[in-house]
Each structure stands twice: as C-alpha cells, then as structure tokens.
C-alpha positions in Angstrom: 0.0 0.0 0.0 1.4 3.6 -1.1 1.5 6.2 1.2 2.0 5.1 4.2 5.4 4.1 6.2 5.7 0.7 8.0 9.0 1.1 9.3 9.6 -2.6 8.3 14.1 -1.8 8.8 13.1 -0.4 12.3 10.5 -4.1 12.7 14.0 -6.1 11.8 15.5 -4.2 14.4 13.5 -4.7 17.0 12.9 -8.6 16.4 17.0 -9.1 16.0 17.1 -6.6 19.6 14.3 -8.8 21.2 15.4 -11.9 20.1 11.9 -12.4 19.3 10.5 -15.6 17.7 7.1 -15.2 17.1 5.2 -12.0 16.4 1.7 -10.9 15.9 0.9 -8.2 13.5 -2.3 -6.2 14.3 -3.4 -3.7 11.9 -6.8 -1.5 12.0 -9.1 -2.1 9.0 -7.8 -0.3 6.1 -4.3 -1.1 6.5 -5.3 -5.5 7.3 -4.1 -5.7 3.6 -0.8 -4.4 4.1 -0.4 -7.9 7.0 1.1 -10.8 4.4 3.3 -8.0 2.6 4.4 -7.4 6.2 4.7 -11.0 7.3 6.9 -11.3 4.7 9.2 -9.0 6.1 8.9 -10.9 9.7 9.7 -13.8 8.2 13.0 -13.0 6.6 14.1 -11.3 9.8 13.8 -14.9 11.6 10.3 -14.7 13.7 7.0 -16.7 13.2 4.4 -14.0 11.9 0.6 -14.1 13.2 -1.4 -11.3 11.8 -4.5 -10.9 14.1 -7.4 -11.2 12.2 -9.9 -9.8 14.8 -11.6 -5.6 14.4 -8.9 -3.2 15.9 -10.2 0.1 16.6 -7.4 1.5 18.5 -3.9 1.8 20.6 -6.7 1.1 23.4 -7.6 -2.5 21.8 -3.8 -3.9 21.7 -4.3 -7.1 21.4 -2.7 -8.4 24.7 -4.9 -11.0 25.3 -4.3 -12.7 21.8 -0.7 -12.7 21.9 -0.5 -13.9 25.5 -2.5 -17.1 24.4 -0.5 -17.3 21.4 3.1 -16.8 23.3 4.3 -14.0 21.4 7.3 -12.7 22.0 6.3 -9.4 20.1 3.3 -7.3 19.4 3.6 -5.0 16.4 0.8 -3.0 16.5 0.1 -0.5 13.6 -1.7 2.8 12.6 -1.6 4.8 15.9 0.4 6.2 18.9 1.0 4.6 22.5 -1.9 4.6 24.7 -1.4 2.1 27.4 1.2 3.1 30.2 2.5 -0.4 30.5 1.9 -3.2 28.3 2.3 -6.8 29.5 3.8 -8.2 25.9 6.8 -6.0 24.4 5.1 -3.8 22.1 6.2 -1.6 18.9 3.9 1.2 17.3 4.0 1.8 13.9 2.2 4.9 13.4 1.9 4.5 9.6 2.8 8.0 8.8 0.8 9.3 5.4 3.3 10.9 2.7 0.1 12.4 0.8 0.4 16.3 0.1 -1.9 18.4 1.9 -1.3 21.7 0.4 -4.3 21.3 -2.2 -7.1 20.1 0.4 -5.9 23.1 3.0 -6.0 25.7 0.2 -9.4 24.6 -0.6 -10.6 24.9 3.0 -9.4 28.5 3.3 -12.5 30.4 1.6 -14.3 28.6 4.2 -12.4 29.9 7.1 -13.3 33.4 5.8 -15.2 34.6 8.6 -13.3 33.0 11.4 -9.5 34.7 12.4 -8.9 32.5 15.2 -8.3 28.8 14.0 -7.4 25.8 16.2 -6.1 23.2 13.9 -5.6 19.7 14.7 -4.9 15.8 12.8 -4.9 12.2 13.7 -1.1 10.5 14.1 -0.7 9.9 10.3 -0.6 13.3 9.1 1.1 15.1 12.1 4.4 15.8 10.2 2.5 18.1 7.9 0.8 19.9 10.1 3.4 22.5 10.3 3.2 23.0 6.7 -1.0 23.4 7.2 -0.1 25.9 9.3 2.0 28.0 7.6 -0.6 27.9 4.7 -2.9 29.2 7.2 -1.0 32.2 8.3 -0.4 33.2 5.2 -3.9 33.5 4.5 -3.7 35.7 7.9 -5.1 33.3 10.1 -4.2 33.0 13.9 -3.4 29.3 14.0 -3.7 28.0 17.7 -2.4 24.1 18.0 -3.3 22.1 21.8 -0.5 20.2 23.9 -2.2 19.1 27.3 0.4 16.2 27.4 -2.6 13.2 27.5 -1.8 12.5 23.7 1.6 12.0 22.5 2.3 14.7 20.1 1.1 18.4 19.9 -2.2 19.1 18.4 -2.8 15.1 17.7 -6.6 13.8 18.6 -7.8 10.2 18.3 -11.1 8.6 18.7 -11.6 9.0 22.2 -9.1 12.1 23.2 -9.9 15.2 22.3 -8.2 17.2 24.9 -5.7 18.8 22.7 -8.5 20.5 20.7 -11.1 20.8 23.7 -7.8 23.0 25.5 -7.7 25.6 23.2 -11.4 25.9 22.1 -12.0 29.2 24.1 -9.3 30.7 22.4 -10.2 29.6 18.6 -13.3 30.5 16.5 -13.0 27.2 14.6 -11.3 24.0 13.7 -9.4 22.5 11.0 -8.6 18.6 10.7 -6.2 17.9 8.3 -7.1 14.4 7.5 -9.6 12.1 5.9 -12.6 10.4 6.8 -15.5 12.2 9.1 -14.6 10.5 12.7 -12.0 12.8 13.9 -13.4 16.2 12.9 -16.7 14.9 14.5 -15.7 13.9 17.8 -13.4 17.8 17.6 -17.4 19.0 16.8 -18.7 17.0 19.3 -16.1 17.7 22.1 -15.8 21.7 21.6 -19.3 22.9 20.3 -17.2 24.8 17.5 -17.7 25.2 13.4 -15.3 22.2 12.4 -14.3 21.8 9.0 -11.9 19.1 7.2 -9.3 19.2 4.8 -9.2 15.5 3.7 -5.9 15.1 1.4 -7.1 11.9 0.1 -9.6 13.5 -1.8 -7.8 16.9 -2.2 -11.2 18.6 -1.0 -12.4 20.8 2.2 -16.0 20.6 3.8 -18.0 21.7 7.1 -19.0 18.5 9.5 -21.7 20.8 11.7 -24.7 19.0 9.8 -23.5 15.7 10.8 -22.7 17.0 14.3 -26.3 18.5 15.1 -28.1 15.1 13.7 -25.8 12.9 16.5 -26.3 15.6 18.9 -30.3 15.5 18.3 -29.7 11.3 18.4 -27.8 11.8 21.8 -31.0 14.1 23.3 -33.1 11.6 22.0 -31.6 8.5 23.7 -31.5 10.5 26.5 -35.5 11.1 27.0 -35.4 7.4 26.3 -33.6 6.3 29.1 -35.5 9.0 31.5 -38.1 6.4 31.6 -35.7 3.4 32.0 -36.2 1.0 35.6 -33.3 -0.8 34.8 -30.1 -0.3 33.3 -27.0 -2.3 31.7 -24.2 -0.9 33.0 -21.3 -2.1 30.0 -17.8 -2.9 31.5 -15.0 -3.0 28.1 -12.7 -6.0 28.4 -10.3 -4.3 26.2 -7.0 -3.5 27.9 -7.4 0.6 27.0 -11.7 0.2 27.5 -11.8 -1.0 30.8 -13.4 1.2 33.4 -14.8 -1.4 36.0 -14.3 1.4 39.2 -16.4 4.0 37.1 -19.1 1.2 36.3 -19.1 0.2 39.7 -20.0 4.2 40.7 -22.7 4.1 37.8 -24.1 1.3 39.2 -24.1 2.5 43.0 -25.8 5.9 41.5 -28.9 4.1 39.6 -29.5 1.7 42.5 -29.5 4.9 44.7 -32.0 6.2 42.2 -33.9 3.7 42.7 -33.1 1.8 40.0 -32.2 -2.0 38.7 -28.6 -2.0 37.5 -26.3 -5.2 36.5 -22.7 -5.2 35.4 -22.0 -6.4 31.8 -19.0 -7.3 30.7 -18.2 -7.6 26.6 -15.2 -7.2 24.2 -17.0 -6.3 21.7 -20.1 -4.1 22.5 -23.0 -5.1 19.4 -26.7 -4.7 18.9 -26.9 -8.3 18.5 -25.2 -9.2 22.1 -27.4 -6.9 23.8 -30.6 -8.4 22.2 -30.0 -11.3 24.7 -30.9 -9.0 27.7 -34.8 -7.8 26.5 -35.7 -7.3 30.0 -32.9 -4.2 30.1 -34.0 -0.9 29.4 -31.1 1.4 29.0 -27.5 0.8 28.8 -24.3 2.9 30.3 -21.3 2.4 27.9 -17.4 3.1 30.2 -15.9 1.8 27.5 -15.5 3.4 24.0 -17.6 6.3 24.1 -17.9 6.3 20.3 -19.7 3.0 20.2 -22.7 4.9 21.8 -22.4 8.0 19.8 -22.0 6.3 16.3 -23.6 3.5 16.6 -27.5 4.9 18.0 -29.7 4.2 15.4 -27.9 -0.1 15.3 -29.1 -0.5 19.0 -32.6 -1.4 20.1 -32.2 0.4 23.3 -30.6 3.8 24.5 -27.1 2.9 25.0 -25.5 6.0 27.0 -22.3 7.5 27.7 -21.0 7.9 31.3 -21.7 12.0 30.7 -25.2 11.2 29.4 -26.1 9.0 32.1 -25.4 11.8 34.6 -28.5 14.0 32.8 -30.6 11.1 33.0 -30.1 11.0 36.8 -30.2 14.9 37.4 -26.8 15.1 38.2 -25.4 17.8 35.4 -27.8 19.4 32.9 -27.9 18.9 28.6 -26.5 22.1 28.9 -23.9 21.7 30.9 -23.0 18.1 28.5 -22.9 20.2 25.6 -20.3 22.8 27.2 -18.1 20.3 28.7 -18.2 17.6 25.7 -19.5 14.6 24.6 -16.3 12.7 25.5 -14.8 11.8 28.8 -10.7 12.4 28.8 
C-alpha cells in the first residue's frame, strides 16, 4: 500500500534486539491488507508472523490478550500512537505516517475559514508531520493558527477517537477548527467535544468541507436516547474487556448511583459491544457504555435500546444538565 510508512528496517531491528521468535501483526481495517506484505518482512528477519485477524479500533484495543495465548514474544501494533502506560507483551507502534500532500485540500478549506480569524487546527497520528506546513498555509492566509498540547496524547495538536483534549484545550481561544485528515470521525468527535464550526481538509480526496450538519443530527440522536432512558427502571451498566476500555471502578460508581435512584442495574462485561449481544438481555431498558464512548455515539440508530455514555447518564439521573454536557463535551478524557 502507497502512502504510508511501515517502518519494516526499524521491525527487523527490534525482532533481531528482542530476540523475538514469534510476532503478531495487528493492523486496524484499512491497512489489514498491508499484514502478508508485512509478514513477509517478519519472516526474513527470523520470527513466526501471526497477523491478528480480529476488528482493531485503536492503541486502546492492543491485542494483549491474543498474543499472550499465542506466546508472542512481540506485538507489532500499527496505525496509531501509544496509549497504554505499560503493556504486558513488548510492544512496537507503527504509526503509519501518510506521505500524501496536503497543500491542495488546506487551500481549498481556506475560503471557508473566511469569517473566522482565530483557527485551532488539529490531525490524527498519520498526518502530524505536515501539520506545520497546514499551518504556515494558514497564516499566510492571515489566520491566527492556535495548536493544543495538554500532554494526555503523545504529540502536539494530535486527537484520536476517544481524546480530544488537545483541541477541547484551546477551544475558548479559537473561533473554529481545522482537521487535516480524511474520513469524518475525527473532525466529528473535535465537533462534538468543543461545540465549535469544524471543517476538514481531507488530502485523500484533495477537497475541504464543514462537519456541523452531521454534528447536530448525533447531537439531536444523543438528546433523544437521552428522554429514552428518562423512563428506564433498569439499566445495563457495559464494563469493556479491552486493555485501554476498561473502566470497572467508574461502572461500579454508575451502578451505585442508579440503585440509589432507585433503579435496577447489573454489570455487563463484553469485548465487543454489538446490537446483537445486547438483544439477549430484552428485560434491560437502557445501557451505560465506560468503555469506547464512540460505540454509543455512532452506533444509535444499530441499538434497540438507549445505550448512553458515562456523561449522558449523569443528565438522566439529574446530576449535570444537557446544557452543561454540551459545554463540557461529549467525550470523557
């Protein structure tokens, strides 16, 4: 696949450093074709190469678990940053840098910045060595250009799926955002966590466009699950079983709060949280998701029942208000 770096010299390092003999290969969807080039490459550097076929959604899904049971000496895990403080298997992050230009897509998201001076711009791992070069287009156009570093992500200005507190750190000093990268799930979670006009420059298709329409119809499904759950005597309360997902003291507090609401609340437990493993509890009426908060937010309209975040659940029970959600964020960092 063009475009992106592997690193495969720096992967023969670290299997000849390591001594390591068998090594799993875990690559998010897009990138799962690149694993048999890439095994390849394991192979001729002396290790046994597993590529994990399982969903991976993230630096918080490493797939410990997997290579435990499959004693791995290695986990090479691909297309993101560190997440975990410790990991229990030697771990290596490829973070698949993108060599696409972004000149072209930035350039065309400038008449759209027209009324804003103030401009907080931010990217996901794989584009973060352009993003001086976005800004220095910016300026030019005589923009203030305004990039977060609260030290919870690993770079300056980075976001993922789940953190947003480099952009949610600057928001009351920007007008807007900018996310230099493709695809709508970044920008919307920078929408979602700062209430500001977000717009993207995707380089892929060398085009720039607004995300607040597809911000205000999950924010309208969010207020809706919401009222759902108002009326809900017993709730779900979701536990993640993914080394970066789980949360088992927060559901415990969820838990003690609806039972002191009176309500019925059991611990559920799942790797992968689906509409078609909660159909086996019909007698549930609402769900509390502490693990990936964007399985709630994307994912509404798949579920039978309201499946809330931590931060939603709290307006259900009267501890903070909708209004009070929308200022803080959608997202729990």
């Amino acid at each position: 696949m063009k475009g992106f770096d592997f690193e495969e010299e720096r992967i023969k390092q670290e299997i000849a450093r390591l001594g390591a003999k068998r090594v799993l290969l875990q690559l998010p969807q897009g990138l799962k074709p690149e694993g048999l080039r890439l095994a390849k490459v394991v192979e001729k550097a002396g290790a046994l190469p597993i590529i994990s076929a399982d969903p991976c959604y993230g630096a918080c899904d490493l797939a410990v678990n997997e290579a435990q049971s499959l004693s791995v000496d290695l986990i090479v895990h691909f297309g993101h940053s560190r997440f975990l403080k410790h990991e229990q298997v030697p771990t290596i992050y490829v973070e698949a840098r993108a060599s696409v230009t972004i000149d072209e897509a930035v350039e065309k998201a400038l008449p759209l910045l027209s009324s804003y001076s103030k401009i907080g711009l931010a990217t996901s791992v794989q584009h973060l060595q352009m993003l001086n070069q976005a800004r220095e287009i910016l300026v030019r156009a005589g923009k203030t250009v305004i990039i977060g570093d609260t030290g919870q992500m690993s770079y300056a200005g980075q976001v993922s799926g789940c953190n947003y507190s480099n952009a949610k750190s600057i928001a009351n000093e920007v007008e807007a955002f900018l996310f230099v990268g493709g695809g709508l799930f970044h920008a919307l979670g920078i929408a979602l966590s700062t209430s500001k006009p977000t717009f993207i420059a995707d380089p892929y298709d060398k085009r720039a466009f607004p995300i607040d329409v597809d911000a205000q119809k999950i924010l309208k499904q969010r207020w809706s699950c919401i009222q759902e759950a108002q009326n809900a005597k017993t709730f779900g309360i979701l536990v993640g079983l993914k080394p970066g997902q789980k949360h088992l003291d927060e559901a415990l507090k969820v838990k003690d709060l609806a039972e002191k609401q009176g309500k019925t609340a059991f611990l559920l437990a799942a790797r992968e949280i689906t509409p078609e493993s909660l159909l086996e509890f019909p007698s549930i009426d609402a769900y509390v998701n502490t693990a990936c908060p964007r399985v709630s937010l994307e994912a509404a309209g798949k579920f039978s029942k309201p499946v809330l975040t931590l931060n939603e659940f709290m307006v259900v029970i009267g501890e903070t208000s909708w209004e009070n959600l929308l200022k803080k964020g959608l997202f729990e960092n």
